[in-house]
C-alpha positions as a Markdown table, in Angstrom:
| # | Residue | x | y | z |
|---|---|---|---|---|
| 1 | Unk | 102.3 | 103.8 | 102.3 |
| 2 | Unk | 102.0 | 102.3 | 105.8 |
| 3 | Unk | 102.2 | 103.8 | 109.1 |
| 4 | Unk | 103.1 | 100.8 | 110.9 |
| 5 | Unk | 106.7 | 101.1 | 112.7 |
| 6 | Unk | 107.3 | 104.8 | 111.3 |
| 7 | Unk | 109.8 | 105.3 | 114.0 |
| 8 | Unk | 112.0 | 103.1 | 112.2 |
| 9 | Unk | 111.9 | 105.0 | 109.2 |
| 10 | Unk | 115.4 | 106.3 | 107.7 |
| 11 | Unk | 116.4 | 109.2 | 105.8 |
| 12 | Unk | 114.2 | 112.1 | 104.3 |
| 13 | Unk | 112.6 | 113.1 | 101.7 |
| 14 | Unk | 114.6 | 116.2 | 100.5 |
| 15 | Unk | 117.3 | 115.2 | 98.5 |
| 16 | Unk | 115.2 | 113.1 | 96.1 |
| 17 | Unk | 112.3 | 116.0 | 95.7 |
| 18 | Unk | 115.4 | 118.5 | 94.8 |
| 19 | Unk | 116.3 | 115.8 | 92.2 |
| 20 | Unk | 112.8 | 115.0 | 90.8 |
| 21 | Unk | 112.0 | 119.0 | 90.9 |
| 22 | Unk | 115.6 | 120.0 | 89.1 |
| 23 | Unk | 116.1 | 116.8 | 87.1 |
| 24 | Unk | 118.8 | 115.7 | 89.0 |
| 25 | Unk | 119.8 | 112.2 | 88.1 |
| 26 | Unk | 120.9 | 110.1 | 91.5 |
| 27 | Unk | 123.9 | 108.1 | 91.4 |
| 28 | Unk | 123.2 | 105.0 | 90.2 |
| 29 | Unk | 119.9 | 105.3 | 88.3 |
| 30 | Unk | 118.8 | 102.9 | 85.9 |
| 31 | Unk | 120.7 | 103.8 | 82.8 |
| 32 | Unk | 117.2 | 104.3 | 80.2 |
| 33 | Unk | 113.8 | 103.0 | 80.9 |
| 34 | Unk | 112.8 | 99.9 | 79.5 |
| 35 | Unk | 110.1 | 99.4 | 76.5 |
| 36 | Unk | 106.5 | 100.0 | 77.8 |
| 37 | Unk | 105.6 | 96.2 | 79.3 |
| 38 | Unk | 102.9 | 93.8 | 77.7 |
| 39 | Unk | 99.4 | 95.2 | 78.2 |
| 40 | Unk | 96.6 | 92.8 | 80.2 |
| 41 | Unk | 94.0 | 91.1 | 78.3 |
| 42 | Unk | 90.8 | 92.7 | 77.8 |
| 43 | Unk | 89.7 | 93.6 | 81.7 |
| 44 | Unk | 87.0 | 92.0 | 83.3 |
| 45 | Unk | 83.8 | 93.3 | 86.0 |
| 46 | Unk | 81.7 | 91.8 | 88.5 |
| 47 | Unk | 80.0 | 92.6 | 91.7 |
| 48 | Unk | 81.7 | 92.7 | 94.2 |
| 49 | Unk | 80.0 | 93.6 | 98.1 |
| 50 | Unk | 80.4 | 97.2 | 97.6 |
| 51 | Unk | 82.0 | 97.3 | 94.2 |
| 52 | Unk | 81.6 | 96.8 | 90.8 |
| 53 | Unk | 85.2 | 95.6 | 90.3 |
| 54 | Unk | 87.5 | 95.9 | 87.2 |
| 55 | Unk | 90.2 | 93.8 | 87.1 |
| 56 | Unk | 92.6 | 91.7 | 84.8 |
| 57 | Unk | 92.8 | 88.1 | 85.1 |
| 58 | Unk | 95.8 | 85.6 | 83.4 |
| 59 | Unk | 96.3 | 82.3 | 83.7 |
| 60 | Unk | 94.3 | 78.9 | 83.5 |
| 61 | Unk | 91.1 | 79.2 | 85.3 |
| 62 | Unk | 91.6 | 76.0 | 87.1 |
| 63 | Unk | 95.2 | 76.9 | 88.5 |
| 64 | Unk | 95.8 | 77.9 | 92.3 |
| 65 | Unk | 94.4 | 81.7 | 92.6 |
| 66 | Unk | 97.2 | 84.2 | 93.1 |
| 67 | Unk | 95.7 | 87.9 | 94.3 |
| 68 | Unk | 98.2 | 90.7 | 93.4 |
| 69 | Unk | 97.4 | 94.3 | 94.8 |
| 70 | Unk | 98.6 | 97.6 | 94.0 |
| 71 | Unk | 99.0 | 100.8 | 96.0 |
| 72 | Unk | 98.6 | 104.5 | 96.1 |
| 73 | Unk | 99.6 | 106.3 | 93.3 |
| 74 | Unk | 100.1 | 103.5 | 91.5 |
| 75 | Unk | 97.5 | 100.8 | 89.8 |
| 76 | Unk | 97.5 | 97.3 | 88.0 |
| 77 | Unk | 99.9 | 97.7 | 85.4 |
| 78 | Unk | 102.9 | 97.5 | 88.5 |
| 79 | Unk | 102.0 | 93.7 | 87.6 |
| 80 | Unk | 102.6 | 93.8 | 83.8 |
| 81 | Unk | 105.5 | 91.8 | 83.8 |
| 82 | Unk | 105.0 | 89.7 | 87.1 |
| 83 | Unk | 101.3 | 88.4 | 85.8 |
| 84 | Unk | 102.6 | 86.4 | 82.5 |
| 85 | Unk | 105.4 | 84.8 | 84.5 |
| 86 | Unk | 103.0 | 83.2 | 87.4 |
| 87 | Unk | 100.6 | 82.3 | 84.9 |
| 88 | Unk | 103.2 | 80.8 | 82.7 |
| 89 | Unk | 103.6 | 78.3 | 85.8 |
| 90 | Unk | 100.2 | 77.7 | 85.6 |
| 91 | Unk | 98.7 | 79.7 | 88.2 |
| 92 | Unk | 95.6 | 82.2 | 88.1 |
| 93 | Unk | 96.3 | 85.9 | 88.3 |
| 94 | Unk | 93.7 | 88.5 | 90.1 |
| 95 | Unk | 94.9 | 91.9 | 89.7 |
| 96 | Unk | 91.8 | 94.0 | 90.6 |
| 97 | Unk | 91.7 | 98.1 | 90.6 |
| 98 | Unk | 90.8 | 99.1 | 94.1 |
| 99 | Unk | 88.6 | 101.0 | 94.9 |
| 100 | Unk | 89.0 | 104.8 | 93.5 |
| 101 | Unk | 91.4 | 103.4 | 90.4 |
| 102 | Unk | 90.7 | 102.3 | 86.8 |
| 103 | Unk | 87.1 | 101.2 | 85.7 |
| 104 | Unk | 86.2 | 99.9 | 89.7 |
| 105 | Unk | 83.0 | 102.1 | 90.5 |
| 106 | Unk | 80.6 | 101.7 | 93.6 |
| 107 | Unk | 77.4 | 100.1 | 92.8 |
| 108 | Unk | 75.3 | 102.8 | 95.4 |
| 109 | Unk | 75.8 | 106.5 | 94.7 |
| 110 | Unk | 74.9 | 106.4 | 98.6 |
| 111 | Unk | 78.1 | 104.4 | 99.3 |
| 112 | Unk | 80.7 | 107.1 | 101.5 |
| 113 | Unk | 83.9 | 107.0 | 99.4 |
| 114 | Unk | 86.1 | 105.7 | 102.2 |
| 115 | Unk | 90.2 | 105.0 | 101.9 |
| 116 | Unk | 89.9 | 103.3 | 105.4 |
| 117 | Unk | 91.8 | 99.9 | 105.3 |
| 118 | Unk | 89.5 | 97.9 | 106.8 |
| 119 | Unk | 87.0 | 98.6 | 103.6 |
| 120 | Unk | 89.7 | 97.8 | 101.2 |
| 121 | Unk | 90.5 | 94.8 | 103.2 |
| 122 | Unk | 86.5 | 94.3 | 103.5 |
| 123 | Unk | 86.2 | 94.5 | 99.2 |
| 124 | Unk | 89.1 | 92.1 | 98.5 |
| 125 | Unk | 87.5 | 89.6 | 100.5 |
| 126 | Unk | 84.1 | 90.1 | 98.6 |
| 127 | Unk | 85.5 | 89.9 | 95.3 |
| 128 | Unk | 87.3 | 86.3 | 96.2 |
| 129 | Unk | 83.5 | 85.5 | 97.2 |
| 130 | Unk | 82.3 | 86.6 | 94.1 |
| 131 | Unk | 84.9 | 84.6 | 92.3 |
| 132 | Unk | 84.4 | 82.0 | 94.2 |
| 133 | Unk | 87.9 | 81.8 | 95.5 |
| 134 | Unk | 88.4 | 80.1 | 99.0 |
| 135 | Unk | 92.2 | 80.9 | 99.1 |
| 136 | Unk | 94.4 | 82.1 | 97.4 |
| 137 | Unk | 98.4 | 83.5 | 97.6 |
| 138 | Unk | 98.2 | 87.4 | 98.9 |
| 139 | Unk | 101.4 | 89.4 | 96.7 |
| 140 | Unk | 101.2 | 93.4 | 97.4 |
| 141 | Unk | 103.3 | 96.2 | 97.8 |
| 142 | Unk | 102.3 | 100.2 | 99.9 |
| 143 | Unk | 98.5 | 100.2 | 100.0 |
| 144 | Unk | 98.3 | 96.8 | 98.5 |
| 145 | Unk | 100.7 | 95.2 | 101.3 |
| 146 | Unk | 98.4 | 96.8 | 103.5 |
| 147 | Unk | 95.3 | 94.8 | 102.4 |
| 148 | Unk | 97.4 | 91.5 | 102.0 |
| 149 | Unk | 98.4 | 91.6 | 105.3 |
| 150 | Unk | 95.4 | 92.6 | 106.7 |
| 151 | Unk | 93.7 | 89.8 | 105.1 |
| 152 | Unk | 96.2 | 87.2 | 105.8 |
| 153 | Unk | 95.9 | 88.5 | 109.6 |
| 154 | Unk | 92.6 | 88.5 | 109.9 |
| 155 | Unk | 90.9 | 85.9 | 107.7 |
| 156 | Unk | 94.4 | 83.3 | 107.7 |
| 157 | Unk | 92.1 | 80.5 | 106.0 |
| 158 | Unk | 91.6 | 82.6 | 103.1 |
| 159 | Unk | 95.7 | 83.3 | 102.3 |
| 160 | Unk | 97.7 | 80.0 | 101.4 |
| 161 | Unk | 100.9 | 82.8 | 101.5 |
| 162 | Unk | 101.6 | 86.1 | 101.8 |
| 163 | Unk | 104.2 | 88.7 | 99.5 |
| 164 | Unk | 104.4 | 91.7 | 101.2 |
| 165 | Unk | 106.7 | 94.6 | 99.9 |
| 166 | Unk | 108.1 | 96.5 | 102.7 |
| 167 | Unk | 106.5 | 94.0 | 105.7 |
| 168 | Unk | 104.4 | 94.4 | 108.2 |
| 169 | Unk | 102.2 | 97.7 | 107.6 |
| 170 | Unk | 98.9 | 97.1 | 110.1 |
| 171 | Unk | 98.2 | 99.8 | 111.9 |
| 172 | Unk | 95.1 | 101.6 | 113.6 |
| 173 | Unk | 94.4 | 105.3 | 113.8 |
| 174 | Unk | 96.2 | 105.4 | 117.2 |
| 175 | Unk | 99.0 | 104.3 | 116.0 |
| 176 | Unk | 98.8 | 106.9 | 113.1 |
| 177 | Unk | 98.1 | 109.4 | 116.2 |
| 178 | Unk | 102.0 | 109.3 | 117.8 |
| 179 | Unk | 103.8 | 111.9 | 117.4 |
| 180 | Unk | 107.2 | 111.4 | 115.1 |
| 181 | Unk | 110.7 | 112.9 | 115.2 |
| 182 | Unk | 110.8 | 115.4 | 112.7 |
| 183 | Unk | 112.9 | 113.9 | 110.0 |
| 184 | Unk | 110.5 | 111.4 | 109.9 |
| 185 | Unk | 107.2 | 113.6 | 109.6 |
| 186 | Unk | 108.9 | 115.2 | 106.6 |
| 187 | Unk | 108.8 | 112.3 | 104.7 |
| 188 | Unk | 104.9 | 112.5 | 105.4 |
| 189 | Unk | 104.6 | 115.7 | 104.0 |
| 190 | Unk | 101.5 | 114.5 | 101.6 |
| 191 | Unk | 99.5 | 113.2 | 104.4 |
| 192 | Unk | 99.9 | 116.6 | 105.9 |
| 193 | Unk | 98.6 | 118.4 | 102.8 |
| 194 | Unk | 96.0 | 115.9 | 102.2 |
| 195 | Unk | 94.9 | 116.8 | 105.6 |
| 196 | Unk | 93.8 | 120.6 | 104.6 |
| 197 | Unk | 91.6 | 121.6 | 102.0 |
| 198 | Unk | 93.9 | 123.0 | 99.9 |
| 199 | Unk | 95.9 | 120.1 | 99.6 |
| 200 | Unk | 92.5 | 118.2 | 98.5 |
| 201 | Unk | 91.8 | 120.7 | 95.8 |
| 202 | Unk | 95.9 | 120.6 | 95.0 |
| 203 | Unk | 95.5 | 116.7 | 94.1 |
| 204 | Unk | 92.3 | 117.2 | 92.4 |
| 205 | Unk | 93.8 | 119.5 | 89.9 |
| 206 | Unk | 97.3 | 118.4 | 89.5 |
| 207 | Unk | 96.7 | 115.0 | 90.3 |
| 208 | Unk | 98.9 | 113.5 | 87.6 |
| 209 | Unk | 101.8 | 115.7 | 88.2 |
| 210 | Unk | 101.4 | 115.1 | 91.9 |
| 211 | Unk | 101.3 | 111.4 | 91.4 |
| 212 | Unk | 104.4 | 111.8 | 88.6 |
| 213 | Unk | 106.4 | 113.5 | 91.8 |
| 214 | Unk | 105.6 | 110.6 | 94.1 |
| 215 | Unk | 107.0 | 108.2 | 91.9 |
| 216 | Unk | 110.4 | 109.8 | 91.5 |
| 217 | Unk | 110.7 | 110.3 | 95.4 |
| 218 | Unk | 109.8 | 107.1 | 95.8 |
| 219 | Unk | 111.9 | 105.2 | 93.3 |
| 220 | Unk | 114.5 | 107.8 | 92.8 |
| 221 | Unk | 116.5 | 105.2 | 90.9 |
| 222 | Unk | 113.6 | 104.3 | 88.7 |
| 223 | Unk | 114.1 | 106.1 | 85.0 |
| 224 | Unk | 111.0 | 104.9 | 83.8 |
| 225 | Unk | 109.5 | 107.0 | 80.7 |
| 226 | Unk | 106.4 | 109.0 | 79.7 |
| 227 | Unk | 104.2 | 106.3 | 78.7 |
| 228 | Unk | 104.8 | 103.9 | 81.2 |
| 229 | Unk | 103.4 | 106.6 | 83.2 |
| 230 | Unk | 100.6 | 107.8 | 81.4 |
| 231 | Unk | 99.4 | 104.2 | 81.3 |
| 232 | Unk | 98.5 | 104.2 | 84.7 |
| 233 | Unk | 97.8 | 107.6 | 85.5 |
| 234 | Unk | 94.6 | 107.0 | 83.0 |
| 235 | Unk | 93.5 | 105.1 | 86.3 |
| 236 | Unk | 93.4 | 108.0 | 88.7 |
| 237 | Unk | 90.4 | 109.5 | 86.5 |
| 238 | Unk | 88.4 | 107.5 | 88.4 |
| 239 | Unk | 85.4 | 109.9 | 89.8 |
| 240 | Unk | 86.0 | 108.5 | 93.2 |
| 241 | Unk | 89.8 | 108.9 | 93.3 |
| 242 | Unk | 90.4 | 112.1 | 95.1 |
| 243 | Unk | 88.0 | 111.3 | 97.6 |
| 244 | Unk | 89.0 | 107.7 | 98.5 |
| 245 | Unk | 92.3 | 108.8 | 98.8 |
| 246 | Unk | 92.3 | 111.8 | 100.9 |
| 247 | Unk | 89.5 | 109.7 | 103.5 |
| 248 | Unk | 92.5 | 107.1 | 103.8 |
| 249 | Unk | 95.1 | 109.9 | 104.5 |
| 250 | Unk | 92.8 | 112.2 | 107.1 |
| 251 | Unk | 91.5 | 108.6 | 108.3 |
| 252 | Unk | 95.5 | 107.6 | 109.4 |
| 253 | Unk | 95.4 | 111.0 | 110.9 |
| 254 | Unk | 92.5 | 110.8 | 113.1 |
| 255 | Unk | 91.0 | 113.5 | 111.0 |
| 256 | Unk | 88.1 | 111.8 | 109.1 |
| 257 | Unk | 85.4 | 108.9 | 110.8 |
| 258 | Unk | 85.2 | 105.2 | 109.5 |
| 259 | Unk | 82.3 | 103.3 | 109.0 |
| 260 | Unk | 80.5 | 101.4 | 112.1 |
| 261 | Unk | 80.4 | 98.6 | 109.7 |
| 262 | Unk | 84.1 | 98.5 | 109.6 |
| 263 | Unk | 84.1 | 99.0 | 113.3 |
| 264 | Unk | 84.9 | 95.1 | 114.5 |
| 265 | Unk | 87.3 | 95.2 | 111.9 |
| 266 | Unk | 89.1 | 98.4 | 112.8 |
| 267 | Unk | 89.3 | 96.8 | 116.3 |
| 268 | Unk | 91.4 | 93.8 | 115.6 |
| 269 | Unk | 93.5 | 96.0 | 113.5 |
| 270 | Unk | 94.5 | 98.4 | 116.1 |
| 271 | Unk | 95.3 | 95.1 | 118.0 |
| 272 | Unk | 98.7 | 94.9 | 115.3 |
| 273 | Unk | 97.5 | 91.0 | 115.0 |
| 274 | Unk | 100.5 | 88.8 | 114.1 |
| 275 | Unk | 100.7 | 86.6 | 111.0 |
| 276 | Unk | 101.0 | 83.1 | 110.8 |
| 277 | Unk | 100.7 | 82.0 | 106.9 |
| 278 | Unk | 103.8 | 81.5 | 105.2 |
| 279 | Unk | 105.4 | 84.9 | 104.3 |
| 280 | Unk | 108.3 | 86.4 | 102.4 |
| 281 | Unk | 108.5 | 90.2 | 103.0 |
| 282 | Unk | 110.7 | 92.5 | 100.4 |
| 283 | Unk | 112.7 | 95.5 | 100.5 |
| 284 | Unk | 114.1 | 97.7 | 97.8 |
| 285 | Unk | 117.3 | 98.8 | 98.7 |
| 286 | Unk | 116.3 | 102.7 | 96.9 |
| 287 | Unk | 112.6 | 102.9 | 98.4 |
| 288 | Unk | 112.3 | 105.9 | 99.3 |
| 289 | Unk | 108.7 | 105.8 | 100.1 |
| 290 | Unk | 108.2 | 105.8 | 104.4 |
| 291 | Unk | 108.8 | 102.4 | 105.5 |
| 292 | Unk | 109.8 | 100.3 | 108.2 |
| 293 | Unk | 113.4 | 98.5 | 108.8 |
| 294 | Unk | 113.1 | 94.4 | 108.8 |
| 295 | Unk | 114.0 | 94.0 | 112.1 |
| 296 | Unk | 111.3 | 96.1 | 113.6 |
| 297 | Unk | 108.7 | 93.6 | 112.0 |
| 298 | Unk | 110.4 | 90.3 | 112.1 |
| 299 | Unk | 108.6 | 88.8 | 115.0 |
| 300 | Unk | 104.9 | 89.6 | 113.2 |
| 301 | Unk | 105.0 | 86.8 | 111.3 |
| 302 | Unk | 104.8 | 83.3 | 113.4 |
| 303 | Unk | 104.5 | 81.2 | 110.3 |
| 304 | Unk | 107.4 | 80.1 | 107.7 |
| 305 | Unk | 109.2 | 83.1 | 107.2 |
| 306 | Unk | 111.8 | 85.1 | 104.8 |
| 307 | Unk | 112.9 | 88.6 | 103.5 |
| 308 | Unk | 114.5 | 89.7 | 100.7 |
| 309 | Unk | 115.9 | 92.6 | 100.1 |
| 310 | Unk | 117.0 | 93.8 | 96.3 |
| 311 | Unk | 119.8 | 95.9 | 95.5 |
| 312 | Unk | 120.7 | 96.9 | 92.2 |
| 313 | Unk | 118.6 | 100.7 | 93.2 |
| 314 | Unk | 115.0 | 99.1 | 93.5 |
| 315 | Unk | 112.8 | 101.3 | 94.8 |
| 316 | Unk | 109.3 | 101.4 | 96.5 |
| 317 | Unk | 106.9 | 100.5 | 93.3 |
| 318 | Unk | 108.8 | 96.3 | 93.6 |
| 319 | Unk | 107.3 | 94.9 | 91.2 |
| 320 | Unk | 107.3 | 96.8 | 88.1 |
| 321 | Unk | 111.1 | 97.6 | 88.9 |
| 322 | Unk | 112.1 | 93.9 | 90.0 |
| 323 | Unk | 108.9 | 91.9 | 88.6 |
| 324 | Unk | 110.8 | 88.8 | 88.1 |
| 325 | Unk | 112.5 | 88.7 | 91.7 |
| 326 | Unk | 108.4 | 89.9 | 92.9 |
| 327 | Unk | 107.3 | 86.8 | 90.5 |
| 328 | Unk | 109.8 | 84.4 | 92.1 |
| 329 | Unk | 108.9 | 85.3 | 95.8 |
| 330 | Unk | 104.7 | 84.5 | 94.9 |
| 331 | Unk | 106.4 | 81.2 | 93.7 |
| 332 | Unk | 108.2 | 80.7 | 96.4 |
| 333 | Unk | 105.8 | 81.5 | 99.2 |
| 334 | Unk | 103.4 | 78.8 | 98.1 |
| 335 | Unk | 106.4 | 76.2 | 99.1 |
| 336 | Unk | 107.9 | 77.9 | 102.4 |
C-alpha cells in the first residue's frame, strides 16, 4: 500500500476494523461470496537475479507478454479469474510470487531479505530477462502497482502499458518521512506496529489472522469465504515472509537501510519520475486500504491516459473483486 500522495487520503480506518472485529456487515456488501475461482496450472521456477522465482504462466507462449503483480497480504491467486480471460485473447500471462510469497526463495542464504521497492522493482526486471521478455503490459494493484509503475517509470522500453490500481504510488523514504494529519496516520496503523518488535513477532505468529483482518478493512464490501482465503494465505509460509515484509514497512519509515546496490535506483525514485507509457489507473469505490484521490496523480502520467473507477462496493484487492473490468483495462491499455 503506497505512500505516495497520503495527504490525499480520505476517511479512517475505524469503522471497518469495528465491523471486521464484531462481524458487522457494511451496507451494501456483496450478498454471499462467490465459488472458489479456477486454480493456475501447475506453477513454474527459474532463476531469476536474486530469485529463484515461482510463478504461474497461461496463455500461448508466442502471444504479447502481459506481467500481473500482486500486493501485500495478498498473492497470485488475486489473478484467478483475470489470467484465463487475457489468455483467452491470446496473450501470455506472468503472474510471479514476489519475493517473500508462495514457492519464490532466494538463491543465496547470504542475500538480506529486503521489502525495499527498488529490489522488487530490480527482480521483476530480472525475471523478464530470464524469460526472455523485452516488453511486456505492466497490470498491478498495492505493492504490485508499486513495482509496475516503478518499472514503467524507470525502464519505459520494457512496458508497452501500464494497469495500475489506485495510480501513482512512487515514493522515496523522504517522502515516507512527512508527517500526516492524524486521521490519516491511523489508517497506517500496521506500518506503525511493524515498526516495533512486538509488532514483528505479532505478524510472525498471527500472520494469517493478521492478514484475514487486512482484507476486510480493506475491502469491507468484499464477503469472500474461508477458502478463498486459505488459498492464498498458504503463500505467506514463505520462510522469508515476515522479514521481507517488515524491511518494506520500517524501510517507508526511515527505520531500516537499503542496499547500495539499489542505491541509483532509490535515487530516481525519490525524484517521483513521471510516466509516459500508455496508462489506465483504477479505483474501487470501497478501497479502504490508504490511497490517493485521482486528481492528486493525474498529471504523472504524460502518455495516453485514463481512470476508471468501479462502483458496485469494489474494494482495494481489484482484481479478484472486479477481474473482468481489471481484464478489460490490460486489454485496453495495449490500444490507448
Amino acid at each position: 500500500m503506497s505512500g505516495q500522495d497520503r495527504r490525499s487520503f480520505f476517511g479512517t480506518a475505524a469503522a471497518a476494523l469495528a465491523a471486521a472485529r464484531f462481524g458487522m456487515m457494511p451496507q451494501g456488501a456483496h450478498a454471499a461470496p462467490r465459488p472458489l475461482a479456477p486454480d493456475f496450472p501447475p506453477l513454474k521456477q527459474i532463476d531469476a537475479g536474486l530469485l529463484h522465482v515461482s510463478y504461474a504462466e497461461m496463455g500461448p507462449a508466442t502471444g504479447p507478454a502481459v506481467l500481473l503483480l500482486h500486493g501485500w497480504p495478498y498473492d497470485i491467486y488475486s489473478f484467478a479469474e483475470v489470467a484465463p480471460i487475457l489468455a483467452a485473447k491470446g496473450m501470455r500471462m506472468i503472474i510471479p510470487y514476489l519475493r517473500g510469497y508462495g514457492g519464490t526463495r532466494f538463491r543465496s542464504a547470504d542475500s538480506l531479505r529486503n521489502g525495499q521497492p527498488a529490489a522488487i522493482a530490480q527482480d521483476m526486471i530480472d525475471l523478464m530477462d530470464a524469460l526472455k521478455i523485452k516488453h511486456a503490459a505492466l497490470a498491478g494493484f498495492d505493492w504490485g502497482a508499486r513495482t509496475a509503475d516503478i518499472m514503467a517509470a524507470l525502464w519505459p522500453e520494457r512496458a508497452e502499458s501500464l494497469v495500475s490500481v489506485s495510480g501513482y504510488l512512487i515514493a522515496g523514504q523522504q517522502a515516507g518521512a512527512q508527517p500526516l494529519p492524524p486521521e490519516a496516520e491511523l489508517q497506517w496503523w500496521y506500518q506503525f506496529y511493524f515498526a516495533t518488535e512486538r509488532g514483528r513477532l505479532g505478524y510472525e505468529k498471527y500472520r494469517r489472522e493478521f492478514s484475514k483482518l487486512i482484507w476486510q478493512l480493506a475491502s469491507p464490501k468484499w464477503q469472500f469465504d474461508d477458502a478463498t482465503f486459505a488459498r492464498s494465505a498458504a503463500a505467506f509460509d514463505n520462510p522469508d515472509h515476515v522479514a521481507i515484509v517488515i524491511h518494506n514497512y520500517r524501510w517507508r519509515l526511515g527505520l531500516a537501510e537499503g542496499e547500495p546496490r539499489y542505491a541509483d535506483l532509490d535515487a530516481r525514485i525519490a525524484a517521483a519520475p513521471t510516466i509516459a507509457v500508455p496508462t489506465i489507473t483504477m479505483e474501487g469505490d470501497a478501497n479502504g486500504a490508504p490511497h490517493p484521490q485521482p486528481a492528486a496523480y493525474r498529471a504523472k502520467f504524460t502518455g495516453p491516459y485514463a481512470h476508471r473507477t468501479l462502483t458496485g462496493g469494489i474494494g482495494h484487492n481489484l482484481p479478484q473483486e472486479a477481474p473482468a473490468a481489471f481484464a478489460q483495462a490490460v486489454i485496453d491499455s495495449r490500444s490507448l
